[in-house]
C-alpha atoms as one frame of an Amber mdcrd trajectory, in Angstrom:
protein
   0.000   0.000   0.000   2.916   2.514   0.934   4.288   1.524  -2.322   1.480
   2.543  -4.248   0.910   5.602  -2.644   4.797   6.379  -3.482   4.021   5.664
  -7.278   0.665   7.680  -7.269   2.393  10.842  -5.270   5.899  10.494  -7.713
   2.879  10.699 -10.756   1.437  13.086  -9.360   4.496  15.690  -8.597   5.040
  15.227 -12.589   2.322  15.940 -13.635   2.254  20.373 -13.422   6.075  19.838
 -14.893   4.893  17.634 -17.800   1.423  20.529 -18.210   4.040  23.337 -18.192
   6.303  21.817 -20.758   3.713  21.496 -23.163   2.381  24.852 -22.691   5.602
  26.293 -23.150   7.138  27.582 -26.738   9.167  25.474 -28.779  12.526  27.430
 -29.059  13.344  28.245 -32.310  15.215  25.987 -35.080  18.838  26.889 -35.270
  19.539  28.004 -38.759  21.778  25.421 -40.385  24.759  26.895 -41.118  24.521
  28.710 -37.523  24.161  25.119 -36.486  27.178  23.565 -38.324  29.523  26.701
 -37.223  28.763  26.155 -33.777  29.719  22.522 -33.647  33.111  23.404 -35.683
  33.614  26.048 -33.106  32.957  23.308 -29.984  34.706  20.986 -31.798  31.688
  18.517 -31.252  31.485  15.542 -33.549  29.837  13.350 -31.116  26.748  15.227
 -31.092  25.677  14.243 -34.100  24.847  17.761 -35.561  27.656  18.013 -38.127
  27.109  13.884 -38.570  23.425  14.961 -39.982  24.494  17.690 -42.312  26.974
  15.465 -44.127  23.820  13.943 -45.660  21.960  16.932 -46.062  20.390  17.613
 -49.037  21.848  20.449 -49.851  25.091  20.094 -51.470  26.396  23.749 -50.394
  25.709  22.317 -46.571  27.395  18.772 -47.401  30.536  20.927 -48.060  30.162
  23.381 -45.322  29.863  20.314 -42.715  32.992  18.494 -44.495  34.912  21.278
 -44.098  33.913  22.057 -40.613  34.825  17.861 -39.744  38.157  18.411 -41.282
  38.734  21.215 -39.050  38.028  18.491 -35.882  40.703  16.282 -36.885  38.599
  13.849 -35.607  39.680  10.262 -37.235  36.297   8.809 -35.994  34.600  11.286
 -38.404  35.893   9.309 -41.338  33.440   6.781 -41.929  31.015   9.618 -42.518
  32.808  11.630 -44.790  34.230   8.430 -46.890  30.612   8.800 -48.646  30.824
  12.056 -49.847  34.031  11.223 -52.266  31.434   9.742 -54.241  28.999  12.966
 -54.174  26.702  13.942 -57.226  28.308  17.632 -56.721  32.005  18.701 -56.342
  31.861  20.907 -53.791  31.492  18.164 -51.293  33.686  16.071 -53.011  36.456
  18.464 -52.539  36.024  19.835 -48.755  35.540  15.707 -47.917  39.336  14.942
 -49.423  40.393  18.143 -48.382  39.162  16.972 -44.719  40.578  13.207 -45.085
  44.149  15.051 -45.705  43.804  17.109 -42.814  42.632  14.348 -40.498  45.642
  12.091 -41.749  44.041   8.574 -41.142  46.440   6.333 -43.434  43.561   4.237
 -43.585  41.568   6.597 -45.828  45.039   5.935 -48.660  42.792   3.471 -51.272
  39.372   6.153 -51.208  42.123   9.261 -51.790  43.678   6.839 -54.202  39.993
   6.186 -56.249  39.557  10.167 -56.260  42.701  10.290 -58.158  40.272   9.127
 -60.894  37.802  12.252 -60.329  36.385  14.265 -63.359  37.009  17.547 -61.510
  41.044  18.570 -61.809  40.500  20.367 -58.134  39.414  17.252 -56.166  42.258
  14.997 -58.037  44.584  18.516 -57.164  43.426  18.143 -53.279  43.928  14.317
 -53.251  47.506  14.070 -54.193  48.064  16.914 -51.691  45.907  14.940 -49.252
  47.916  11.598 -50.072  50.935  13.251 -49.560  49.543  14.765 -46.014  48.316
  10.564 -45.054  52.479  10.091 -45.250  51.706   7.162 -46.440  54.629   5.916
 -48.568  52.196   3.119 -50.401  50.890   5.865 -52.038  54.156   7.064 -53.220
  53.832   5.703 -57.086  50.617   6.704 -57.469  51.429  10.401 -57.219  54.828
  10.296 -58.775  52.690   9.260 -61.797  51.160  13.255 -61.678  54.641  14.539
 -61.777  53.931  13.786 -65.878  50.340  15.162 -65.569  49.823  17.675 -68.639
  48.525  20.158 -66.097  51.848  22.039 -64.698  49.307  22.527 -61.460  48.920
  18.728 -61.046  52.785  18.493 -60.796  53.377  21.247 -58.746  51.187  19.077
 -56.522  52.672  15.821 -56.913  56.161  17.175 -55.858  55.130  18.546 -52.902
  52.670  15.360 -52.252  56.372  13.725 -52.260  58.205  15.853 -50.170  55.704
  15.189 -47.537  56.205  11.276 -48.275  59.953  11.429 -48.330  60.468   8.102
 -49.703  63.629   7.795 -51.786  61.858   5.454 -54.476  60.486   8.685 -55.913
  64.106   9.887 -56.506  63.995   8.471 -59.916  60.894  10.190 -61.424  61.563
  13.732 -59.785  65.131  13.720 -60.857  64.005  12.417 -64.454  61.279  15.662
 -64.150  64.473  18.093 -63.848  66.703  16.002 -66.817  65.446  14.536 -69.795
  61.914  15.755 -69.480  63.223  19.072 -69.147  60.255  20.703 -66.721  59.529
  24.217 -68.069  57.527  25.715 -65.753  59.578  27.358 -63.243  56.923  26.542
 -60.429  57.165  23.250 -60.913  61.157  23.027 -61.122  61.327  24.758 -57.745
  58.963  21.979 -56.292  60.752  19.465 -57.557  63.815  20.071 -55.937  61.803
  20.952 -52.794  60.821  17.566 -52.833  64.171  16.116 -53.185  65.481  18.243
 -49.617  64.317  14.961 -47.748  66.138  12.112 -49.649  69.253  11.905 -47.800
  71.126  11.172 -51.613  73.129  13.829 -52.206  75.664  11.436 -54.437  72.643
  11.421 -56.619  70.609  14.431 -56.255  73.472  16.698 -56.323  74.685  16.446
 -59.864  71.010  17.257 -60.936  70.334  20.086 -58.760  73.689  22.015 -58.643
  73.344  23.086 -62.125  69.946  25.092 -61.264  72.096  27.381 -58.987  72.360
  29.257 -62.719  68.300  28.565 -63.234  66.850  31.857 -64.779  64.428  31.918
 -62.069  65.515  33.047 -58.497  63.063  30.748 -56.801  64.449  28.224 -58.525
  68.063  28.965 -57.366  67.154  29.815 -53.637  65.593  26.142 -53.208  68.759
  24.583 -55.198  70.979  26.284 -52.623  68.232  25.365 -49.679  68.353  21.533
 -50.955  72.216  21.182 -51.542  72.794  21.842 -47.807  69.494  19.821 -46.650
  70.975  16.682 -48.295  74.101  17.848 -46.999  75.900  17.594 -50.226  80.016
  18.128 -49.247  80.786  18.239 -53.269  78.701  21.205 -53.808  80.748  23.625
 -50.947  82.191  25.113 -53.909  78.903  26.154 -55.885  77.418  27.068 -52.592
  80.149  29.875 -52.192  79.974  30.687 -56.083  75.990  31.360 -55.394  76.880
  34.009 -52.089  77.326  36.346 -55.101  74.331  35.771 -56.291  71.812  38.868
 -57.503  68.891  37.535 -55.590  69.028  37.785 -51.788  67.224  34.882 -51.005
  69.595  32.567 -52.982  72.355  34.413 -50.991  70.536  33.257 -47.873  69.852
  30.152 -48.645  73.662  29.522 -49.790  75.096  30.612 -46.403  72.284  28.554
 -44.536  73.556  25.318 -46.507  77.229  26.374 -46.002  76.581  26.592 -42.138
  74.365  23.089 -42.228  76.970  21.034 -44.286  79.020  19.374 -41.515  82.528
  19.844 -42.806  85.511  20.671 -41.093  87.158  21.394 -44.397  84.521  24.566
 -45.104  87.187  26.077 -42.484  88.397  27.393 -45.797  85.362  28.903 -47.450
  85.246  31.105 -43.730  86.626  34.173 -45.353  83.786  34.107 -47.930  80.966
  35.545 -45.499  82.847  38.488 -44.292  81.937  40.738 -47.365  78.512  39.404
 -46.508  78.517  41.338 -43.147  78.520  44.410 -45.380  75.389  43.328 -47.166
  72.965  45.991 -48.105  70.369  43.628 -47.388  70.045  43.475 -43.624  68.394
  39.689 -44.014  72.002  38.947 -45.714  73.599  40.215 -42.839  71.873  38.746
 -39.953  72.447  35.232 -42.029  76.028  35.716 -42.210  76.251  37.091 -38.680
  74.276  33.685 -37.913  76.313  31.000 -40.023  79.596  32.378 -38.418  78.338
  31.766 -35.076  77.390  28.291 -35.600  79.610  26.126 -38.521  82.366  25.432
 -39.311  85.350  23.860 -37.375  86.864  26.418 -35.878  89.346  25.024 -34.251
  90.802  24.390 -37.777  90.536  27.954 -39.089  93.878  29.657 -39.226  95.174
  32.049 -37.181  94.281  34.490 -39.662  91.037  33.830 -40.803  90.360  33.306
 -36.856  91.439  37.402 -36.309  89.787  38.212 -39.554  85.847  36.800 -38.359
  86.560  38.273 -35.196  87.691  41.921 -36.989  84.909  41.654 -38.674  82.182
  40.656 -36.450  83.431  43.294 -34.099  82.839  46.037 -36.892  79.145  44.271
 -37.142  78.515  45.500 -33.490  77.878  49.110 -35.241  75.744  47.245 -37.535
  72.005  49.804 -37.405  69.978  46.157 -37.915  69.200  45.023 -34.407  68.906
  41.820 -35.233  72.493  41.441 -37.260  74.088  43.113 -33.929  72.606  40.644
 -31.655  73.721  37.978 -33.680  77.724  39.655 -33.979  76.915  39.554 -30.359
  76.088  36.172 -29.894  78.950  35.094 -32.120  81.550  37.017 -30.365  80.893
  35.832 -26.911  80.397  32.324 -28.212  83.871  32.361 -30.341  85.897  34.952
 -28.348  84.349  35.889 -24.923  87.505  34.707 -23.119  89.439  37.534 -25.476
  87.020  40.264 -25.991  85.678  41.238 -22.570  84.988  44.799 -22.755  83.289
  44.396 -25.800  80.916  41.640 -23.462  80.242  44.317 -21.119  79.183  46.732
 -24.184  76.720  43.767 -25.029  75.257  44.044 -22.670  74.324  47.716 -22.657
  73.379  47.626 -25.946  69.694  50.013 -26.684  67.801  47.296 -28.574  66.254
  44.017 -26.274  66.761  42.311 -28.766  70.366  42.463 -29.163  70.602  41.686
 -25.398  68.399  39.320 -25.927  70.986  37.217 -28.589  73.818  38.126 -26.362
  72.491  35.755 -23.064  71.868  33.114 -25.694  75.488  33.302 -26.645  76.030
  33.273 -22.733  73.848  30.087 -22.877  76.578  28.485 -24.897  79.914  29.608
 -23.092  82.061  26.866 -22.223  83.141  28.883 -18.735  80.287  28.719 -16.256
  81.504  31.024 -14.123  81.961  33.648 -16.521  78.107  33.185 -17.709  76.803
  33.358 -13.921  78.468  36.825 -13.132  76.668  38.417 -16.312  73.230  36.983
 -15.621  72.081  39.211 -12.097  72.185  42.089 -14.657  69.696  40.855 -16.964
  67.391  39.526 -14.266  66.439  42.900 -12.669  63.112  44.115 -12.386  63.904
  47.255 -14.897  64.245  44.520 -17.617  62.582  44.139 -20.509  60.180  41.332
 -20.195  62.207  39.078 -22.847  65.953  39.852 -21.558  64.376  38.760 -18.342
  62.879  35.534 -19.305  65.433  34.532 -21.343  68.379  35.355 -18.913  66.343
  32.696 -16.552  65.955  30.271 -19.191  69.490  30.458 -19.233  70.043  29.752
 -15.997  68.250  27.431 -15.872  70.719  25.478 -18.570  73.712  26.755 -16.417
  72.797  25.542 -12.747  74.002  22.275 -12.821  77.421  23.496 -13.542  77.872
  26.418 -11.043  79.822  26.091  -7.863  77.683  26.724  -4.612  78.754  30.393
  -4.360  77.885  31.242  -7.609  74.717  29.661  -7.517  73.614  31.272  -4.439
  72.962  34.770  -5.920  70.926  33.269  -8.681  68.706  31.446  -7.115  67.924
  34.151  -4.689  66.304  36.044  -8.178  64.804  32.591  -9.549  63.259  32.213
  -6.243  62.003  36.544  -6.170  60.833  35.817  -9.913  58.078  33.184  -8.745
  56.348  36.182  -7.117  56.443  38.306 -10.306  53.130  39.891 -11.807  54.138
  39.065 -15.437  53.223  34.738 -15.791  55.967  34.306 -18.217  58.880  35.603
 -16.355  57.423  33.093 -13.352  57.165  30.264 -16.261  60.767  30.682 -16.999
  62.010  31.524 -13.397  59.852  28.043 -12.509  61.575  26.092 -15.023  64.955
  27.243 -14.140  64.349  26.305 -10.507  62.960  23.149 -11.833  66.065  22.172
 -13.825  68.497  23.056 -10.967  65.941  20.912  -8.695  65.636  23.502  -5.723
  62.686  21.558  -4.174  62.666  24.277  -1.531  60.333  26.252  -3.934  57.494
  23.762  -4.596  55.465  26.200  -1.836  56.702  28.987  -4.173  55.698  27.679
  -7.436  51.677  25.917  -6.033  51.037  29.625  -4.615  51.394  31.120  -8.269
  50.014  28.829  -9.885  47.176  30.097  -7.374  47.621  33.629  -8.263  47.944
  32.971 -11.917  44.981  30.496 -12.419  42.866  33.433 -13.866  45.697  34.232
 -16.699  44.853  33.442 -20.142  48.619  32.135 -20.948  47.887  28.611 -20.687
  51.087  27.552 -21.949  52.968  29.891 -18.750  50.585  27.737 -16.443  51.585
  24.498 -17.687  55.210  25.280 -17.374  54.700  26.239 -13.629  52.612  22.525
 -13.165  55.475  21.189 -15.184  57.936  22.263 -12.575  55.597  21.359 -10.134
  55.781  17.684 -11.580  59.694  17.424 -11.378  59.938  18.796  -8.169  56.958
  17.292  -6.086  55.859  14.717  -8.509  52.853  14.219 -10.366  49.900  13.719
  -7.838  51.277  17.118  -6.146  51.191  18.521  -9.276  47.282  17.204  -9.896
  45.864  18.535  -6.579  47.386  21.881  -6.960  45.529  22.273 -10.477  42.798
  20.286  -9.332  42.400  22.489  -6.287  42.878  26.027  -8.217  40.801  24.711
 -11.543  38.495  27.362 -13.049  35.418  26.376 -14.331  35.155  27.134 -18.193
  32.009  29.566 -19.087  29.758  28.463 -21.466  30.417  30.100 -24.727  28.124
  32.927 -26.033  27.518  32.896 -30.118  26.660  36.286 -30.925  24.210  37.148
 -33.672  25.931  36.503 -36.956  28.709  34.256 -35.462  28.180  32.228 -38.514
  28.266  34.935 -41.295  31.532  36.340 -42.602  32.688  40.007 -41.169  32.045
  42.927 -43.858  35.274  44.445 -43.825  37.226  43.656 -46.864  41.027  44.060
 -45.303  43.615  45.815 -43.099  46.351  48.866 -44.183  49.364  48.404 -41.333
  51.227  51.480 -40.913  54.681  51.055 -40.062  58.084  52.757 -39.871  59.168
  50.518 -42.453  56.203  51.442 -44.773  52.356  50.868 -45.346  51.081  47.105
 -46.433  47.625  46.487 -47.474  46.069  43.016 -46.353  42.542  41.425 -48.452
  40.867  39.754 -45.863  39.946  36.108 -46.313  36.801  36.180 -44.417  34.797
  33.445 -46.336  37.295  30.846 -45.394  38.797  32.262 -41.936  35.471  34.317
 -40.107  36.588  34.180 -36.700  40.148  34.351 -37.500  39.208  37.962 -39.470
  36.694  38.903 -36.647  39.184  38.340 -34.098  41.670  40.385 -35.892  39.162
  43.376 -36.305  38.136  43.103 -33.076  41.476  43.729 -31.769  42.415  46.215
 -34.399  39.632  48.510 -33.375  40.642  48.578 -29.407  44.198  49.811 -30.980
  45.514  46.632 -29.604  48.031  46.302 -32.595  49.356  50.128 -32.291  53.102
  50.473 -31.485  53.567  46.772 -31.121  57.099  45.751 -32.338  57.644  43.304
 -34.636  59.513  40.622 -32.583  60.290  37.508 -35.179  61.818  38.038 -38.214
  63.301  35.036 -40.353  64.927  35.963 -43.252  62.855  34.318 -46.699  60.799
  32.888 -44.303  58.170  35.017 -42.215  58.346  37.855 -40.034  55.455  37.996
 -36.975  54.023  40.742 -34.919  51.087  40.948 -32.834  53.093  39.989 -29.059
  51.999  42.733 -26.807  55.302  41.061 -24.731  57.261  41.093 -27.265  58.524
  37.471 -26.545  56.854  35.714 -29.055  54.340  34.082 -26.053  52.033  36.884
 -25.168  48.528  37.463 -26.614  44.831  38.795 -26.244  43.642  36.757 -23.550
  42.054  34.222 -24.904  42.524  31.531 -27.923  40.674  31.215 -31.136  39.943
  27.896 -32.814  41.996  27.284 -36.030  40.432  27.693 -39.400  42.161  25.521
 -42.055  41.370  25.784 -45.397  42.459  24.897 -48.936  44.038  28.778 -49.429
  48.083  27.763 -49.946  51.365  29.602 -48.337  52.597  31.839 -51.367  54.478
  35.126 -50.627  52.497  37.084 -48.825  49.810  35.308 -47.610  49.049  36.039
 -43.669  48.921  33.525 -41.003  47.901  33.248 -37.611  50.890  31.569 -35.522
  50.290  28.847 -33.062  51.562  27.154 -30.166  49.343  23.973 -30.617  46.048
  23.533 -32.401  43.308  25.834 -31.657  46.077  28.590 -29.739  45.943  31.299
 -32.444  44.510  34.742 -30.948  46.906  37.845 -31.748  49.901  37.175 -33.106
  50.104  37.150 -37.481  52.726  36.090 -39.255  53.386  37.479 -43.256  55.382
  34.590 -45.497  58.125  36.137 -47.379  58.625  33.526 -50.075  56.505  30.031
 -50.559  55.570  27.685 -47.401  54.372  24.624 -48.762  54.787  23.145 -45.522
  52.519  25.250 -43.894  49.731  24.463 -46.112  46.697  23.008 -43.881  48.581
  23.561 -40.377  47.984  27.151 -39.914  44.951  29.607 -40.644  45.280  31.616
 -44.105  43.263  34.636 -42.868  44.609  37.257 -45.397  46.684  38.260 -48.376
  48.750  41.157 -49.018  47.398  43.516 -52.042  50.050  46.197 -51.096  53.444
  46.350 -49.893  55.215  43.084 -50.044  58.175  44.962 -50.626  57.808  46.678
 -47.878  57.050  43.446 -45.721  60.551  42.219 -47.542  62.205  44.983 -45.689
  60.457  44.642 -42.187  63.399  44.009 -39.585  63.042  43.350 -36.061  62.070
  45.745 -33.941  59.958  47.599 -36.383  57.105  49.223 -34.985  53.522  48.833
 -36.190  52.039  52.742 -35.574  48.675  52.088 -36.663  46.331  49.503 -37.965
  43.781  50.801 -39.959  40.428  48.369 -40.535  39.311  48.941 -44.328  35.696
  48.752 -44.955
């Protein structure tokens, strides 16, 4: 009897609840592509939402949900998008291979392989690339077969499909593209030997690619240079020095890169060679040179005279008006000479640019003399530092603990040990892992209180170096309840009207002290990455930032309010891949892991293949290149103006 009047009271009490749910109004159907936008964002396959619109029947939906699965990386997806290689439209055909590439399941090689086959160039185009991304060397024949496609695209693809697959059975076909097939398009020749960088050969790739060093095309002769000294070809020393005097500066570049990569005691001799180059006009010439005397060659080896000739001449470098070629004079001096040049150490260190300071410790990081390294560190450690000479003076002590005598160490850790207390997360990061490395398990309270204080920061990366310190001095379970105990509960994200819609504005004009350059916008393939970037244009958040990261013929970056190259907004922004490629000038967001973009952009300077598919293509310069071409670091960005 109880029992029942337990089951009539529970039906009861359900009853208004059951009467109010049906009296209350349905909510609203999310729009589809509102729907499918969301999901990407959440990176939610098991929901079943972007599932559903894979089989839509709408074909412009199908693609819009393949692309947003691709963007997952989700190899449980692939079952579902294994149908839509097969699609009655291309549209989906192409987002679903595009998708299968980026996911990188090898076991998706035979469906890529059948799409080979397609009627529509583009999706054949994306599968080789997406064969090539599976690494898959099974597949390798296959798309060596495009390198004699009629369409010069179609072999562009193919070679870098094979770089990607290094296998050395492809040697044959991409070294009989560059002979007796004689390739004529120039965009195809550079790819070629691109693809042969990875094939450690150089007995047979050499003889075929030394001869492009005199290609009519630049491009051409930048990625012979780049692939003599990646396959580490000893035989081609000579050419490489021939090709410093080169017209084009990225050949030049590339040259002194392979000289300084070809282990080879006897390029002791070709030393004199790069001290004209440390009169470049072309500060990325400089820098390189600065750079490849620092770190080849056999010194020990060099004669007396070509010894007190690098050092002459690196010393004259230290006037140099390029920040970044006097930091790396600097870092080659105290790395080759400290022991004999010490007032020009203490002049390092004084230096007006950060980033010269910044080199110098890293040449400190590499001194053979402990000692010597420990007495110039305090200095860079104070709290009047700039943010970077201060975390990267820690980092290097960090390196240098285990070799310092007690006395020396003493004053050192003191600092370490202020710096866990410091405002600014990535000076405690690097302060943390210093402490960490030199094992001072006297800290652990330290480090768990700011972790405390810096739960709230948005530099996840800074917090996981503190719970990585954590971990080597307390041990893992430690570790766990002191995140555990100081976790923050994620807020449910808010999708603001239009989330799903690309922005309006049609690019960017940055105004620098180098010169203006005019970014088109990208929005149709990269919406949050462009809304983002607006968004943070219009608070000025980009004015009189410095640009921190230049690589010569690669990229150079801006967008670090710390100027370290680890700052940002705030927050993160998921990554948006898409099928737009790395030619000069396209923009990038850079990344610390997936899904980590939120301020910082990088410009290419010349051709990334490798970049393809791995980071978010959110613009394109219209404007300027040149002037990107001459960016050096520590140029400022004065203004970012949003175009409408």
């Amino acid at each position: 009897m109880k029992a029942a009047c337990r089951l009539v009271l529970a039906a009861l009490a359900v009853l208004p609840c059951t009467a109010a749910a049906a009296a209350a109004p349905k909510a609203a159907p999310v729009p589809p592509l509102r729907a499918i936008a969301i999901a990407e964002d959440q990176r939610a396959w098991k929901n079943g939402v972007l599932k559903r619109f894979l089989s839509d029947t709408s074909a412009a939906l199908r693609a819009r949900a393949a692309l947003a699965v691709g963007r997952l990386q989700d190899t449980t997806s692939v079952p579902a998008l294994l149908p839509l290689l097969a699609d009655r439209s291309s549209g989906p055909r192409r987002e679903a291979v595009f998708a299968l590439g980026q996911i990188g399941w090898k076991g998706a090689r035979e469906n890529l392989e059948r799409s080979l086959a397609d009627s529509d160039p583009e999706v054949v185009d994306l599968a080789i690339e997406a064969l090539g991304k599976l690494g898959d060397k099974a597949a390798t024949a296959k798309v060596a077969g495009f390198l004699d496609s009629p369409r010069a695209e179609q072999r562009a693809h193919a070679a870098v499909a094979l770089w990607r697959l290094a296998d050395t059975s492809a040697v044959a076909p991409l070294l009989a593209r560059l002979g007796q097939k004689g390739e004529q398009d120039a965009a195809v020749r550079w790819r070629v030997v691109y693809a042969l960088e990875k094939l450690p050969l150089p007995l047979r790739i050499a003889p075929a690619v030394q001869p492009l060093l005199h290609d009519p095309d630049p491009l051409v002769r930048a990625h012979a240079a780049r692939t003599l000294g990646r396959v580490k070809s000893r035989a081609s020393v000579g050419a490489l020095v021939a090709a410093l005097a080169d017209s084009d500066d990225a050949v030049v570049v590339n040259a002194m890169r392979s000289l300084q990569g070809i282990a080879d005691s006897a390029n002791t001799a070709q030393l004199p060679a790069l001290f004209p180059l440390l009169h470049h006009p072309d500060p990325y010439v400089r820098v390189t040179a600065a750079t490849a005397l620092a770190d080849s060659f056999a010194w020990g080896k060099a004669s007396p005279a070509a010894t007190a000739n690098a050092r002459t001449a690196l010393a004259n470098g230290l006037a140099d008006a390029d920040a970044a070629t006097r930091g790396a004079c600097a870092r080659a001096i105290i790395m080759r000479y400290a022991r004999r040049a010490p007032s020009a150490i203490r002049s390092l260190q004084s230096d007006s640019s950060v980033f010269v300071r910044a080199a110098f410790l890293d040449g400190v990081r590499q001194l053979g003399d402990s000692s010597a390294a420990a007495r110039l560190l305090p200095a860079s450690l104070g709290a009047s530092r700039p943010l970077l000479e201060r975390t990267t003076a820690a980092e290097v002590a960090g390196q240098l603990g285990g070799k310092l005598h007690a006395v020396m160490l003493a004053p050192l850790l003191a600092m370490l040990r202020a710096g866990i207390a410091d405002r600014e997360i990535l000076y405690v990061a690097a302060c943390a892992g210093a402490l960490a490395d030199w094992g001072d398990s006297a800290s652990v309270k330290l480090l768990a209180k700011a972790y405390k204080a810096h739960r709230l920061d948005a530099a996840s990366d800074a917090r996981d170096a503190i719970r990585d310190a954590l971990v080597q001095l307390a041990g893992k379970a430690f570790a766990d309840s002191v995140v555990r105990t100081n976790k923050v509960a994620a807020k449910a994200p808010v999708y603001a009207k239009g989330f799903e819609s690309a922005p309006r504005e049609r690019g960017a004009v940055l105004h620098t002290t180098a010169g203006d350059i005019e970014w088109a916008f990208e929005a149709a393939v990269a919406p949050q990455t462009v809304r983002n970037f607006v968004t943070l244009a219009r608070k000025s958040y980009f004015n009189g930032l410095v640009v921190h990261r230049v690589v010569p013929d690669f990229v150079i970056q801006d967008g670090d309010p710390t100027g370290t190259g680890s700052g940002g907004p705030g927050w993160t922004i998921r990554c948006e891949y898409n099928q737009l490629r790395y030619e000069a000038g396209m923009v990038g967001m850079a990344l610390s892991g997936k899904d980590t973009g939120g301020s910082q952009w990088f410009i290419t300077l010349s051709p990334q293949e490798h970049l393809n598919g791995r980071y978010t293509i959110f613009a394109h310069v219209v404007r300027g290149l040149d002037v990107a071409r001459r960016i050096t670091q520590g140029t400022v960005v004065k203004r970012v103006e949003i175009l409408q």
